[in-house]
N, C-alpha and C positions, 0 to 999 in steps of 0.2 A: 343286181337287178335294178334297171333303170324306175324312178321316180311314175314313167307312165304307163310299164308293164306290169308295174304291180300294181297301179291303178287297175286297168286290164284285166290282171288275174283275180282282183277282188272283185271288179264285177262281172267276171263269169262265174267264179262263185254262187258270187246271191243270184244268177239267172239259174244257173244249174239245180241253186237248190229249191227256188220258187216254182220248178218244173217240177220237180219230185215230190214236196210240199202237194202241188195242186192233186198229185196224179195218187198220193200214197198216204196223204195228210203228213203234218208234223213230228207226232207221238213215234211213229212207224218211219222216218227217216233220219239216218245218224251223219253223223260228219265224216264216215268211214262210208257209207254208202253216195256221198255226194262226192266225195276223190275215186271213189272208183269210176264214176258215173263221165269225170272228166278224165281218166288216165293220169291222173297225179297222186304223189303221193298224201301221206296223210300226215305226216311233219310237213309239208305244202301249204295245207288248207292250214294247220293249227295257227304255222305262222302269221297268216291273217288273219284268223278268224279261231280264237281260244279254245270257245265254246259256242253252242247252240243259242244263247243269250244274245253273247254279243254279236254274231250272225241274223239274229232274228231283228235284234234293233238296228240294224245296218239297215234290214229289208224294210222294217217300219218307217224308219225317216225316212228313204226313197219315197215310200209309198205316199207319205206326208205329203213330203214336195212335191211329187206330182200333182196331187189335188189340187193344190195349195192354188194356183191362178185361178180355177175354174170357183174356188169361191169368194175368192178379191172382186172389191166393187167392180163392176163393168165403167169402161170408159162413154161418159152422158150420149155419147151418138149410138149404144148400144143397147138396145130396152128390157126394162129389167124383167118383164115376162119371157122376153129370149135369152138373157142369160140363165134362168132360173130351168127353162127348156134344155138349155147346152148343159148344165149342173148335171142334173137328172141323166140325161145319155151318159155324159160322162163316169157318172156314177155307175151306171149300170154296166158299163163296158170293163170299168175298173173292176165292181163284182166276180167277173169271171175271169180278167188277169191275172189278179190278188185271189184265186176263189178259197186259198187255203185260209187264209186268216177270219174270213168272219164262217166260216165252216167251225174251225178253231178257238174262235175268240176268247171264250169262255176259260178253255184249260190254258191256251196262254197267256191270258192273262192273272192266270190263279199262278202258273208255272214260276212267271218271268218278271218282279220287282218293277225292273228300270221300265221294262214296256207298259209295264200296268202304269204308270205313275205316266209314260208321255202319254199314254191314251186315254186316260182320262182327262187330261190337259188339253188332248185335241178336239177331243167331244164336247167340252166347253168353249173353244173358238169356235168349233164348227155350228154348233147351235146359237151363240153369238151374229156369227156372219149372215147365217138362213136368215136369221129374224129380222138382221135388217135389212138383205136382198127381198124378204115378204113387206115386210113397210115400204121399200121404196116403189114396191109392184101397187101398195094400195095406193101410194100417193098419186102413182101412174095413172091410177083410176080402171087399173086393172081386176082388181078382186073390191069386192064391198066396202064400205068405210069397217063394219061390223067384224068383218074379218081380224083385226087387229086383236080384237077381246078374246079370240080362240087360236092361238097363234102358238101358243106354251102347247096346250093339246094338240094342235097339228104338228108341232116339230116332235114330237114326243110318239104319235102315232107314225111317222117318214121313219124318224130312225128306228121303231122296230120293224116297220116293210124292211128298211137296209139291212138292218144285222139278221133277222131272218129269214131272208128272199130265198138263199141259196141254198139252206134248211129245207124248206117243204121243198124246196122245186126236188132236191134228192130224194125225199118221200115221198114224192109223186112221180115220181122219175119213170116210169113207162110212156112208151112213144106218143101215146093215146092223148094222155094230159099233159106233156108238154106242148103238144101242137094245139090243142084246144085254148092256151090258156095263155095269158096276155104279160107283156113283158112287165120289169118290175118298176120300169118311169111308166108305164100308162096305166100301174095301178096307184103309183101317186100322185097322175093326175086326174083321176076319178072320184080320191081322196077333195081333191083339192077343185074340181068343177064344181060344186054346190057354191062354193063360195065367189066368182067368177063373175066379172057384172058383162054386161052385154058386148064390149067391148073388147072383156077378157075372153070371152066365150068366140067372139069371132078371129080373135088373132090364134085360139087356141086350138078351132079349127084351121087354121093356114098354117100355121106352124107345127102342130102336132099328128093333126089326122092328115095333113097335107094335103088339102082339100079347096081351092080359093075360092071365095066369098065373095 
């Protein structure tokens, strides 16, 4: 087996198994139901992939790296209230790509050592990063000077909208209150309007309600 087919075969793996993950949850899908899934055997998948662990942290750094640009400083000709606009979609989109793992988060990370231990590693970059793409936004003169002193509470309130968005929305899962009900970046930018100084309020309409001013 060449060098880039097994590249190949490992990441149809982790797509194969991220589709069945989304559609089945994790607990309820084995490494014997993701080879049948792809017509291979199950000595196939073991060879790259041991166990569910190490399959599962394949999929988490993927998932990592993905983000990983969208919360790196913006280059200065890009403003920091539209990267933080781009964050948020992105996020949201990732939500329902990735929708098994923060559905899951909890038991795998009770389940899974190595994953517990990068993700809580990442949640401290990640709140790290926010904080300073929200200071660079007040220095922008986007959000209040004041904002800065509630910044701990707002990053603290976003990530439980993140971790469980995709939670209630399955508990409200009938057609009725999904179409009623507003995605999950424009409830963290409703969060995050009060704080918004006039300027951030108008780019916040052009940019978000897509509305020009």
């Amino acid at each position: 087996m060449t060098k880039k087919s097994k590249t190949n075969t490992k990441q149809r793996i982790m797509d194969t198994a991220v589709d069945l993950f989304n559609k089945d949850g994790v607990q309820s899908i084995t490494s014997r139901h993701i080879a049948k899934e792809m017509g291979i055997s199950y000595g196939n998948l073991d060879y790259h992939f041991k166990n569910k662990e190490v399959l599962l942290l394949a999929i988490y750094k993927q998932m990592r790296a993905e983000m990983s640009d969208s919360y790196k400083a913006a280059d200065p000709a890009t403003g920091s209230f539209d990267q933080i606009h781009r964050l948020l979609l992105h996020l949201e989109s990732f939500q329902y790509k990735f929708r098994f793992f923060n559905l899951d988060v909890l038991e795998i990370s009770r389940s899974y050592p190595k994953i517990n231990r990068l993700l809580k590693n990442t949640l401290r970059i990640r709140k790290q990063q926010m904080s300073d793409l929200f200071k660079r936004a007040i220095e922008d003169g986007y959000f209040i000077k004041s904002t800065e002193d509630h910044i701990e509470q707002l990053l603290l309130s976003i990530r439980i909208i993140i971790t469980f968005w995709l939670s209630q929305e399955e508990l409200l899962s009938n057609a009725k209150s999904k179409k009623n009900s507003s995605g999950m970046s424009d409830n963290i930018w409703k969060l995050l309007f009060p704080y918004m100084t006039e300027k951030g309020q108008l780019l916040y309409q052009e940019l978000v309600d897509g509305s020009k001013v």
